[in-house]
N, C-alpha and C positions, 0 to 999 in steps of 0.2 A: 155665794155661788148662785149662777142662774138654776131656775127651776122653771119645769114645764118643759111644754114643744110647741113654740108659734103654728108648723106646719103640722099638727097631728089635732085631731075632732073628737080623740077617744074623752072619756070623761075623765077628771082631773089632770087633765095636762096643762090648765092654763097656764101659762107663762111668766113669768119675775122675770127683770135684769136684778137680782139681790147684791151681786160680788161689792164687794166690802163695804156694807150696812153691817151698821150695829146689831146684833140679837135679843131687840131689848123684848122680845116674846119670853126668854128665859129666865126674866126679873118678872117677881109677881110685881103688878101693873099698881094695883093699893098699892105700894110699899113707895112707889115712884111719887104718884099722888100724894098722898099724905105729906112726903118732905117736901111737894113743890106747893101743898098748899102751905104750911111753915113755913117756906120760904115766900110764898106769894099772895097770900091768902087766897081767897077766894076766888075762880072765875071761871069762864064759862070753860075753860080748857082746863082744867082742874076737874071739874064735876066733871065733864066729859072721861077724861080719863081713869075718874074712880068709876063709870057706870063700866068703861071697858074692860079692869079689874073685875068686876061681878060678874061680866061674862067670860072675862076666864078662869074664870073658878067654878061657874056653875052652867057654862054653854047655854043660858038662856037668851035667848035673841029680843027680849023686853028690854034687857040691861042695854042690847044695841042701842033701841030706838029711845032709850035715855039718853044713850051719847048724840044722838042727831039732834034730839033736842037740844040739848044745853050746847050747841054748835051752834041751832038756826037755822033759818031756811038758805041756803049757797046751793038752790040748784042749780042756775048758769055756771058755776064754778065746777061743781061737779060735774055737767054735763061737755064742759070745755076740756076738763079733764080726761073722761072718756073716749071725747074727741080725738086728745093728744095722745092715748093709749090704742086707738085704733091704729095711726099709723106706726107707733111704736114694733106694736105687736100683732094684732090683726082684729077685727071686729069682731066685739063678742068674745075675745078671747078669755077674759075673766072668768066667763058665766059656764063654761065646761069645768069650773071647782078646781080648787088646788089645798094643801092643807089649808088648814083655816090661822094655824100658826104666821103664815106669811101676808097677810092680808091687815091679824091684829100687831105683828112688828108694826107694817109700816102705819101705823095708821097713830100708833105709839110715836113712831118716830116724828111724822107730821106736826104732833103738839109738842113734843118733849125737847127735839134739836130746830125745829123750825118753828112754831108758834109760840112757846115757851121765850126761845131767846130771842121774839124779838122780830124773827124775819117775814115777812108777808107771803113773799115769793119763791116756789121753788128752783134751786139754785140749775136745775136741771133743765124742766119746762117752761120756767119763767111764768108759771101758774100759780096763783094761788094755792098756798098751805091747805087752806080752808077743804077746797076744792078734795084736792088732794087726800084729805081724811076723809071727808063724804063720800068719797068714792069706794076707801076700802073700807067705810060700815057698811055701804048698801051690799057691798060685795058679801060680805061676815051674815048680814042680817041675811039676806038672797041665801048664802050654801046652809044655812038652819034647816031650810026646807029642799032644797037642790042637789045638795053637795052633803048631806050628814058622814058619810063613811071618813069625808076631811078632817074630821072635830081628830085632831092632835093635842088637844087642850089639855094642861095639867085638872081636868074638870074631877072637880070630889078631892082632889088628893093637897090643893092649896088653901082647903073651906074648916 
């Protein structure tokens, strides 16, 4: 389902196209990790994905900027991103907060169905995967200080 209101400035309204994406915010995020490192071993989308796990388990926004590490620097990708999300939805529309649940789906999603198996580009904006996750850590990591009321996070009760 979409969430948010492109035309509304109240705080957390930012806006999702979500309708029919997966919910993989409802899978603890370890559990996915783990079997994708057993399956894949090691790699920087793997580590990324268990720092994401830590932050939803325990809403600390350190665990984010583990996951941007073990990404790397794609800030043209994510600022390309941005770019393609302004005319999407509106500029800035992110940064008025929305649950924090919708931001670490997709960002799950990015490594799990699209870097994970393979694809570079999203099949949507024809952007970069990469991009595309960077954008919804800075987003996760930004509402820790912006946005706290968002944290929908199974936090304490998956640890």
């Amino acid at each position: 389902m979409a969430v948010g209101d492109i035309h509304s400035k109240a705080r957390g309204s930012g806006a999702r196209y979500n309708d029919g994406k997966i919910p993989l915010e409802l899978i603890p995020l370890g559990i996915i990790a783990e079997q994708l490192r057993r399956a894949a071993g090691e790699s920087p989308m793997v580590v990324c994905l268990e720092a994401l796990g830590r932050f939803q388990t325990t809403g600390d926004k350190v665990h984010v900027m583990e996951a941007i590490e073990a990404i790397g620097a794609a800030w043209d990708e994510c600022a390309a991103v941005f770019d393609y999300g302004r005319g999407k939805y509106d500029e800035w529309n992110w940064a008025k907060g929305m649950a924090w649940s919708i931001p670490l789906a997709c960002a799950a999603r990015h490594i799990v169905d699209g870097l994970m198996a393979g694809e570079l580009l999203d099949p949507e904006s024809r952007l970069a995967h990469r991009g595309h996750l960077l954008c919804n850590l800075v987003m996760l990591y930004t509402f820790v200080d912006t946005y706290p009321e968002g944290n929908d996070l199974p936090v304490g009760m998956l640890a």
